[in-house]
SERO-4910 file (N, C-alpha, C, O; in steps of 0.05 Angstrom, whole numbers):
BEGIN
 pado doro    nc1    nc2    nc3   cac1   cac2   cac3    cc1    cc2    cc3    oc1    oc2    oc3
  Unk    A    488    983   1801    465    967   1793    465    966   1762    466    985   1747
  Unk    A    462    937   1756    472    936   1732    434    951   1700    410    950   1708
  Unk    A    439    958   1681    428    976   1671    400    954   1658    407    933   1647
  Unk    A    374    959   1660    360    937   1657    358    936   1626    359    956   1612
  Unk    A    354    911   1618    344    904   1591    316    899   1578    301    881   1584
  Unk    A    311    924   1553    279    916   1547    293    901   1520    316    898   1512
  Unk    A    263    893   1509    257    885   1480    236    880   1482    224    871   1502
  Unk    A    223    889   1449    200    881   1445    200    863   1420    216    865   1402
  Unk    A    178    840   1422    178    820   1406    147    833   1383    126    846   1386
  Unk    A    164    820   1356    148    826   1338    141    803   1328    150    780   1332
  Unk    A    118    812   1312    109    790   1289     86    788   1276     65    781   1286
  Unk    A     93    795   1244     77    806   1224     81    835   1227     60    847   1225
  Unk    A    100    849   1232    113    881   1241     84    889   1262     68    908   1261
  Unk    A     85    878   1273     62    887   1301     72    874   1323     81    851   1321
  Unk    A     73    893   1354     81    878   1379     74    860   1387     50    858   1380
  Unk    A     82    836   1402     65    820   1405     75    810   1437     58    797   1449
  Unk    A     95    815   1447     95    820   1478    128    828   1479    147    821   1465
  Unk    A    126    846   1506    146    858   1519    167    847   1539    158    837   1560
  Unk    A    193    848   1535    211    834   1560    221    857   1574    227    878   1562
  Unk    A    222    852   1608    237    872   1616    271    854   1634    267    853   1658
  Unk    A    284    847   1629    302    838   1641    296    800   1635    308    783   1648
  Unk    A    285    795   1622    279    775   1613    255    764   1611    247    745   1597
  Unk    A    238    784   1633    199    784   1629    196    786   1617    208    801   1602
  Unk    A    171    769   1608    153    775   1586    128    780   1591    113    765   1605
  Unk    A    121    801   1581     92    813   1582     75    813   1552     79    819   1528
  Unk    A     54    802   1568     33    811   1531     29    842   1525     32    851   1503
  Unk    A     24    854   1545     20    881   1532     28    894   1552     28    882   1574
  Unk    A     37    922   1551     43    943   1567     27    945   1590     41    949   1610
  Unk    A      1    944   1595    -11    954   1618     -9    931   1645    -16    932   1669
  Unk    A      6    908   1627     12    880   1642     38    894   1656     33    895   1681
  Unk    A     60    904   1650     83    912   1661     77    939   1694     63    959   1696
  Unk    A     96    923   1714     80    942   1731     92    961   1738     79    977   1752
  Unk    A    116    967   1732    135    992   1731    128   1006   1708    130   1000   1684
  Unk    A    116   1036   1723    105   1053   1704    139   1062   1694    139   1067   1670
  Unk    A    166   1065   1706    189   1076   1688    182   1053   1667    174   1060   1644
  Unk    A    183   1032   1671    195   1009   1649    172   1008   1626    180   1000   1604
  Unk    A    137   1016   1631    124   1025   1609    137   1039   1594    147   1035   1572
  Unk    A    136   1064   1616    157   1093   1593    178   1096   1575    184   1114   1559
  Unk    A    192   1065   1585    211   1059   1571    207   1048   1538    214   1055   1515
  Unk    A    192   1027   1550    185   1009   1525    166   1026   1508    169   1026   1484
  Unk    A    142   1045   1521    127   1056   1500    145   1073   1481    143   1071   1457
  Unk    A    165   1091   1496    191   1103   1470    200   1086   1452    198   1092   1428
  Unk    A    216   1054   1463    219   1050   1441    196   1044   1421    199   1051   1398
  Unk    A    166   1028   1431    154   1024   1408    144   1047   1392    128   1039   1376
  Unk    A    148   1069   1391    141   1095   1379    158   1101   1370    156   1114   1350
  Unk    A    193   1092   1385    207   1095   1362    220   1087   1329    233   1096   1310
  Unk    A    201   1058   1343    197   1032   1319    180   1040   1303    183   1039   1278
  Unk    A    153   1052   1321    139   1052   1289    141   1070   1272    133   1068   1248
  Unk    A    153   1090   1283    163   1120   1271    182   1104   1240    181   1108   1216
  Unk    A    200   1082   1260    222   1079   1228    206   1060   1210    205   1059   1186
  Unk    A    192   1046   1231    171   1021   1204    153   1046   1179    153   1047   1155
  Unk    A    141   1062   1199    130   1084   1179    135   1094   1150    122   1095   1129
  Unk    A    171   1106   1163    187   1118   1146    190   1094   1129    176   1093   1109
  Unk    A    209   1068   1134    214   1059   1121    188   1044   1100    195   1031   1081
  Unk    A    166   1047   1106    142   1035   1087    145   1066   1061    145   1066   1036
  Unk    A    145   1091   1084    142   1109   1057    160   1108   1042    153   1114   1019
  Unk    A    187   1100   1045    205   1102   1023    206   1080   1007    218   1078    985
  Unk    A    193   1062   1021    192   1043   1002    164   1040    981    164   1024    962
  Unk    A    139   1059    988    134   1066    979    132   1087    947    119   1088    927
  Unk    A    152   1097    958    161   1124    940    178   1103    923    173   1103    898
  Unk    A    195   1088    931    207   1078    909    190   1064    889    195   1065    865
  Unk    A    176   1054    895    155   1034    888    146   1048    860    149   1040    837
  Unk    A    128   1078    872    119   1095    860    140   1103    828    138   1102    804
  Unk    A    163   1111    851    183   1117    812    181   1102    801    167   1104    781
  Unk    A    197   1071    808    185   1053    788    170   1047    765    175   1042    741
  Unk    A    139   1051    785    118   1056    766    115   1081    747     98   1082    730
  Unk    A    133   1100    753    125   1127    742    149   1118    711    148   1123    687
  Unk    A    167   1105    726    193   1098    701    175   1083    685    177   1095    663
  Unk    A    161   1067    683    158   1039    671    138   1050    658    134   1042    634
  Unk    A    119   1070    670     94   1077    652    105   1100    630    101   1096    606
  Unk    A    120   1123    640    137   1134    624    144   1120    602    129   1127    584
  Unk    A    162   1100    594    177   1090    579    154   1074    556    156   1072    531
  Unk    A    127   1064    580    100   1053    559     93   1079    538     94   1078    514
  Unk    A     87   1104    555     77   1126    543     95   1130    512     86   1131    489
  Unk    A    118   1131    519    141   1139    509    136   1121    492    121   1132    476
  Unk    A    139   1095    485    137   1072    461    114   1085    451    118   1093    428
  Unk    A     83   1091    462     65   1095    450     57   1121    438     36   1126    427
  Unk    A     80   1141    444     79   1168    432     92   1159    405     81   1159    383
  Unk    A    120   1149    409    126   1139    383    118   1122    358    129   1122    336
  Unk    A     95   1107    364     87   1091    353     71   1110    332     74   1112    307
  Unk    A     51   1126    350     25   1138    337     42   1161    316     34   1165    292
  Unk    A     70   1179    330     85   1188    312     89   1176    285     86   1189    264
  Unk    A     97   1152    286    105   1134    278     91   1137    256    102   1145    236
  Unk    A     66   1132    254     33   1125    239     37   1138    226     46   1132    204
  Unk    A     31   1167    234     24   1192    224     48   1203    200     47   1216    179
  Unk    A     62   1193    213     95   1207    191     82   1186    178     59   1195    175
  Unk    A     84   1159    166     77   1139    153     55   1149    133     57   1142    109
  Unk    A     33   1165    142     11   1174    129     12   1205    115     -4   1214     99
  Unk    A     34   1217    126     39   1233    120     63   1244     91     67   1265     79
  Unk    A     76   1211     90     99   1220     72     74   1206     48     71   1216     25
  Unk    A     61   1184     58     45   1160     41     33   1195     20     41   1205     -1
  Unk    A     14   1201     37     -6   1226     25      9   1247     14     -4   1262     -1
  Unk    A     36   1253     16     45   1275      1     69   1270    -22     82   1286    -34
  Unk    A     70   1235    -24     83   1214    -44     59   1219    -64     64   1228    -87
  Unk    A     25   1211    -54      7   1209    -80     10   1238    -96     18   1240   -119
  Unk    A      4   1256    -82      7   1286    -86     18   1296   -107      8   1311   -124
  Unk    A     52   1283   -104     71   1294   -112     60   1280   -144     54   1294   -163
  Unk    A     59   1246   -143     60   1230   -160     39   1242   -178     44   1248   -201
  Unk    A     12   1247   -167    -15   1257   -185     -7   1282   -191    -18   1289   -213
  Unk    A      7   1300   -181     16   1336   -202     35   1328   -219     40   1344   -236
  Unk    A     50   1307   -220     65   1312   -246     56   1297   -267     67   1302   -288
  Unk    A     33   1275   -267     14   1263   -272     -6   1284   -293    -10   1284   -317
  Unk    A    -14   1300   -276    -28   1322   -290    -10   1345   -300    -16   1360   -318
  Unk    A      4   1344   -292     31   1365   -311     37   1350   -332     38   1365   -352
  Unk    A     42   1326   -339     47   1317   -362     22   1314   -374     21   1318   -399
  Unk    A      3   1307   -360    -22   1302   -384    -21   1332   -400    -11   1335   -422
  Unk    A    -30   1346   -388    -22   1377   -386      3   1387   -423     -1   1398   -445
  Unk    A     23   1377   -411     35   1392   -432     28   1370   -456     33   1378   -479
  Unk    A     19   1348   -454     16   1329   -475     -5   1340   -496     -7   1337   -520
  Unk    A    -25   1356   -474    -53   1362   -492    -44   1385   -527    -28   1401   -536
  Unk    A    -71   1372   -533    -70   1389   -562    -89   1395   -571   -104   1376   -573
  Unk    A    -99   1418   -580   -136   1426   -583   -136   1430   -606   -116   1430   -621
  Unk    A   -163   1433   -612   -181   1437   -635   -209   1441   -624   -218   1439   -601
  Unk    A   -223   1449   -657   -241   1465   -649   -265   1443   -664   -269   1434   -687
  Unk    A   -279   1441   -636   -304   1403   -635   -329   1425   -638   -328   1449   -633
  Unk    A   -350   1413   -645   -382   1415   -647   -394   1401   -633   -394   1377   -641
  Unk    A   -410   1405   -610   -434   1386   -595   -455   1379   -618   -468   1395   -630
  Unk    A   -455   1356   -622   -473   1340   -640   -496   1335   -623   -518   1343   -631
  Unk    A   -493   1318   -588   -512   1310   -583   -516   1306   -549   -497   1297   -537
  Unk    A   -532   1311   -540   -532   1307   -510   -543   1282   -495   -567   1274   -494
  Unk    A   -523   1272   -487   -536   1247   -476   -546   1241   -446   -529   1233   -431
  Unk    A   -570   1245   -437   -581   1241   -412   -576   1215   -391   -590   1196   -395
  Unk    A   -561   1214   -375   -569   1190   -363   -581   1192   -330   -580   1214   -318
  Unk    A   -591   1172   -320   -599   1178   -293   -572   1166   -278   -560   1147   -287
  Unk    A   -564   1180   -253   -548   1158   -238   -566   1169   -208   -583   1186   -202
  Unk    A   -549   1147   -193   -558   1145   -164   -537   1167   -154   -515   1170   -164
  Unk    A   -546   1182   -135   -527   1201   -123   -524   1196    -92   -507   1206    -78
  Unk    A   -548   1175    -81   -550   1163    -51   -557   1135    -53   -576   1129    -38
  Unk    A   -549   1117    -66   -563   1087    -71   -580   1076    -39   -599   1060    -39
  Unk    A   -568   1089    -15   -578   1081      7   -604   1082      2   -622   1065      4
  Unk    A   -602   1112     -6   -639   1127     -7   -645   1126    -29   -664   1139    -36
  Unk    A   -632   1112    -46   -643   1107    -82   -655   1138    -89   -677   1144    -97
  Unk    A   -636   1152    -85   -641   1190    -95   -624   1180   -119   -602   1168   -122
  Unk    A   -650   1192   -141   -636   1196   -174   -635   1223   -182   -647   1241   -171
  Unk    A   -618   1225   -202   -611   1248   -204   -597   1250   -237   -577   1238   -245
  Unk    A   -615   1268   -252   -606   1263   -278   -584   1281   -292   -585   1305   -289
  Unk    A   -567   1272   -306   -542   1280   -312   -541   1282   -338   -553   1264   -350
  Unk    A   -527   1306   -356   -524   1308   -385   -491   1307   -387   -474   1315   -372
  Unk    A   -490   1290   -417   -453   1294   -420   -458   1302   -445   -474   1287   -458
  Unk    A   -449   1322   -457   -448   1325   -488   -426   1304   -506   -403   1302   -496
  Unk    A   -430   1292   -526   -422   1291   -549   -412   1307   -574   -424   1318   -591
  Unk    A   -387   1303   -569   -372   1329   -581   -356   1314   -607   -342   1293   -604
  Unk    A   -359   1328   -636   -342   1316   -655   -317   1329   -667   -326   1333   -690
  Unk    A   -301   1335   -668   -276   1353   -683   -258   1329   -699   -261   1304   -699
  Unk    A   -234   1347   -714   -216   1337   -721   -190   1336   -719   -178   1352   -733
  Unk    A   -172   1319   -702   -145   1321   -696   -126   1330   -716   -130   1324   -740
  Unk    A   -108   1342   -710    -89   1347   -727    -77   1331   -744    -66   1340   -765
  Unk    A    -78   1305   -738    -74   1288   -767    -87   1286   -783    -82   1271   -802
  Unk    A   -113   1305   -781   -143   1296   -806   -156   1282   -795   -173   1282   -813
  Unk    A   -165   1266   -776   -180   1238   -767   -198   1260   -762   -190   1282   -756
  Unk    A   -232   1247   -765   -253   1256   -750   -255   1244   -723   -247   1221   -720
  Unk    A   -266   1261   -699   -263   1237   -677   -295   1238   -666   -307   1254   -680
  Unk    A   -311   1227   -649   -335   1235   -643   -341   1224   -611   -352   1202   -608
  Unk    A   -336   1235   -594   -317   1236   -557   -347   1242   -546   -355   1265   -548
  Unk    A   -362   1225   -535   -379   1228   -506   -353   1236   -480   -334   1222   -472
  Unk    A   -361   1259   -472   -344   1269   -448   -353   1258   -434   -377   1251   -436
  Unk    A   -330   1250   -404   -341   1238   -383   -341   1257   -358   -337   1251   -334
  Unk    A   -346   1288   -371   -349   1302   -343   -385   1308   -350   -391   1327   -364
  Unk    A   -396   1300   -344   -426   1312   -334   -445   1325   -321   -449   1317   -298
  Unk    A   -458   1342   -328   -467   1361   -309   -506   1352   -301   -516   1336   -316
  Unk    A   -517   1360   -283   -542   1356   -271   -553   1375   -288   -577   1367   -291
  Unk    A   -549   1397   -302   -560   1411   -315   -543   1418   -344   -520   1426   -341
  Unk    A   -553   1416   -369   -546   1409   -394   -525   1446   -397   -534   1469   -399
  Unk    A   -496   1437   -396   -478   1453   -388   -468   1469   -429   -456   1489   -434
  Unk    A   -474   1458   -439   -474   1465   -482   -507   1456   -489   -525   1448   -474
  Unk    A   -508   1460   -511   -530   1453   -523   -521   1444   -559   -506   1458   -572
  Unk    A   -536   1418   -569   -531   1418   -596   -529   1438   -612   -547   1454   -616
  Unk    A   -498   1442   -628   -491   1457   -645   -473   1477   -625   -461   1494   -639
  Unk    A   -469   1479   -611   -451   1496   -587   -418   1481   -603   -413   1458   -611
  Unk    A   -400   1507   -602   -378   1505   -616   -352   1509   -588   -349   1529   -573
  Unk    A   -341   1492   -589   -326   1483   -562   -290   1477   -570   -282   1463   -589
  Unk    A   -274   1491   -552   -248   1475   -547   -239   1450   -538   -237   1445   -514
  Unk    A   -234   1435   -558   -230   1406   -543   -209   1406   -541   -197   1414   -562
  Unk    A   -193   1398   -520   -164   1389   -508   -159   1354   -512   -166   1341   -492
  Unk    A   -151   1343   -530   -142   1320   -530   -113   1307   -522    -96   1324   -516
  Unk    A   -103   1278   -522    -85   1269   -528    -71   1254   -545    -70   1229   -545
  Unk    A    -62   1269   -560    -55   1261   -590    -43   1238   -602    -39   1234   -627
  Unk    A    -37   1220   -580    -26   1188   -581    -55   1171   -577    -59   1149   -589
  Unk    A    -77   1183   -558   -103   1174   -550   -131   1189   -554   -146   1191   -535
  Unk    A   -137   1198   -576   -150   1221   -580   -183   1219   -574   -201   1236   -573
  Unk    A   -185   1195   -570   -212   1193   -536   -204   1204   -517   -220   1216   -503
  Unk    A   -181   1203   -512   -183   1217   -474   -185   1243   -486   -163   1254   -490
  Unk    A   -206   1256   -492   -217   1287   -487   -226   1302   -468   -236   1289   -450
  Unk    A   -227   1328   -464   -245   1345   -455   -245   1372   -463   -225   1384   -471
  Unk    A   -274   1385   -461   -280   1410   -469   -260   1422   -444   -258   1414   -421
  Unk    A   -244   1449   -461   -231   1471   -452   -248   1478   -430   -270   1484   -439
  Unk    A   -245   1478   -399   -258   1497   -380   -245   1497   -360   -228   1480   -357
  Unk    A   -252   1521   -335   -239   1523   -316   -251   1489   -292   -241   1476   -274
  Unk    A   -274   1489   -304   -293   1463   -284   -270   1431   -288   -260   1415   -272
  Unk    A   -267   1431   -319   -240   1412   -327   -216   1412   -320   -204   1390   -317
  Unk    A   -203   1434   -316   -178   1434   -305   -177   1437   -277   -156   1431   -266
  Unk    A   -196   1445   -264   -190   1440   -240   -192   1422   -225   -182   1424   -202
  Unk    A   -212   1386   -237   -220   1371   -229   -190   1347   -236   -188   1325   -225
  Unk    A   -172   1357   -254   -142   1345   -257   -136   1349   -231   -133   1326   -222
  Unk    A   -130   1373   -204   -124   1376   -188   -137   1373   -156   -127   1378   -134
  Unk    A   -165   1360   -165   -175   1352   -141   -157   1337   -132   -148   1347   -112
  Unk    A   -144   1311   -138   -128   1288   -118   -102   1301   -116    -89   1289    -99
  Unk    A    -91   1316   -124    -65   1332   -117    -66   1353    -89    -52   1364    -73
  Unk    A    -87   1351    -94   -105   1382    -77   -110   1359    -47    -98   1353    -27
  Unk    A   -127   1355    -56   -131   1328    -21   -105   1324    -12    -93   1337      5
  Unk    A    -99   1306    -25    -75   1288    -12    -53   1308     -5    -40   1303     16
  Unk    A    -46   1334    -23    -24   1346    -12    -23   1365     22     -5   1370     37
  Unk    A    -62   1375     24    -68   1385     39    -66   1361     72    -55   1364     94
  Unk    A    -79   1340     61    -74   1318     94    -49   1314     96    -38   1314    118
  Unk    A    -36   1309     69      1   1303     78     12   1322     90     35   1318     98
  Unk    A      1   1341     93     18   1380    109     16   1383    138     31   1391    156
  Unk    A    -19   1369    134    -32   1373    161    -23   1351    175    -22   1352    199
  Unk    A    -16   1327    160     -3   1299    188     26   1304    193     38   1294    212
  Unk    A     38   1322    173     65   1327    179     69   1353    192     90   1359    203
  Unk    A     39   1376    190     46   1393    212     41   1381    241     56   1386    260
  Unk    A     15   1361    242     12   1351    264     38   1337    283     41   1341    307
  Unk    A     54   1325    269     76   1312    276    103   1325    292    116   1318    312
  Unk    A    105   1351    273    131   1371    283    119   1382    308    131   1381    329
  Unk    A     93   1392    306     79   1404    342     89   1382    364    106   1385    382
  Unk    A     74   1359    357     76   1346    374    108   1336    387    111   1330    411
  Unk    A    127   1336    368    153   1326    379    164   1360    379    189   1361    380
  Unk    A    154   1381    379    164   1408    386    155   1401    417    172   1395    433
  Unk    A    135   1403    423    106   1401    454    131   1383    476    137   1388    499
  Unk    A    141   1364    459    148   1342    484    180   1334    485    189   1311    490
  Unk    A    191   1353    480    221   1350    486    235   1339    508    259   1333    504
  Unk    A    221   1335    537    232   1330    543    231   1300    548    249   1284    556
  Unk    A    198   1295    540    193   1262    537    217   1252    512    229   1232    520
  Unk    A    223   1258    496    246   1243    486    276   1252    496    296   1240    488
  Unk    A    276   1267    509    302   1271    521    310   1250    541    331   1237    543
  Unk    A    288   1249    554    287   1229    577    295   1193    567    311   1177    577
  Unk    A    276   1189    541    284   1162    525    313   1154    517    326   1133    516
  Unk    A    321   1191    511    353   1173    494    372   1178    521    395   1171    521
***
């Protein structure tokens, strides 16, 4: 006796009726041979078992894909922000470099003598214009004589909120002897205000360029993976 023939008909990956030897049935409980259910329910269980699998792997592939493609976004956008930061980092420790030898030359250019405060000049400035907070400021007026003989008579432009000499106060003036306006009284408050913008900029240029080495130390293997 020859061996009977099933199939099941699909469509839209769902059953949609059963043949047994060339019958067609809508659904299983229509078929009246409980062997020939038993039959066809194995295979449809064995169908959906591979439709399953094959959705998860196609799935999973799906998934790397997306894991490649966002990777490779990440990856452009790690580099980019690297990118910035080195940019801001060489920018800030270029001014640095540029403003200490800036002040190293002003520095060895200078030449002193010994000035007299003649006169103190009060001005008000704004110290919050938001909040119109005034705040009154003294600069002394200092007169000496440069080494060529010239008298000179130099309003300093460092100022203090509280009158820092007083008329007749006898002072080191540091000039530049090609420009002998650009003065200032000898102090530690003067020389160290040469090094405020050397001082900033060299400190953020350290910190964007320490920031930078962590970060491409941290993620080795995100650029391993790029090249």
């Amino acid at each position: 006796m020859p061996a009977k023939k099933y199939s099941i008909n699909w469509e839209n990956d769902e059953p949609v009726s059963f043949e047994v030897d060339g019958v067609v049935y809508k659904s299983l409980d229509h078929i009246p041979s409980e062997a020939d259910r038993e039959k066809l329910t194995a295979m449809l269980d064995g169908s959906l078992d591979q439709q399953f699998e094959k959705e998860l792997r196609d799935f999973d592939e799906e998934f790397k894909k997306d894991w490649e493609a966002h990777k490779k976004t990440s990856i452009k956008a790690e580099k980019l922000i690297l990118g910035v930061f080195t940019g801001v980092a060489v920018l800030m420790l270029l001014i640095a470099l540029v403003s200490s030898a800036s002040a190293i030359l002003k520095l060895s250019r200078e030449e002193s003598a010994t000035g007299r405060v003649v006169q103190i000049i009060e001005r008000r400035e704004y110290i919050n214009e938001q909040d119109r907070i005034i705040e009154d400021y003294y600069y002394p007026v200092v007169e000496f004589v440069s080494q060529d003989g010239r008298p000179h008579s130099v309003q300093m432009t460092e100022g203090s909120s509280a009158p820092s000499h007083e008329v007749g106060d006898e002072v080191t003036v540091l000039y530049n002897p090609e420009h002998p306006l650009e003065a200032r009284i000898q102090s530690f408050g003067s020389s160290a205000l040469m090094w405020v913008l050397p001082g900033i900029t060299g400190i953020l240029g350290l910190a964007f360029l320490g920031g930078v080495i962590a970060v491409r130390k941290l993620m080795p293997s995100t650029e391993n993976s790029q090249s």
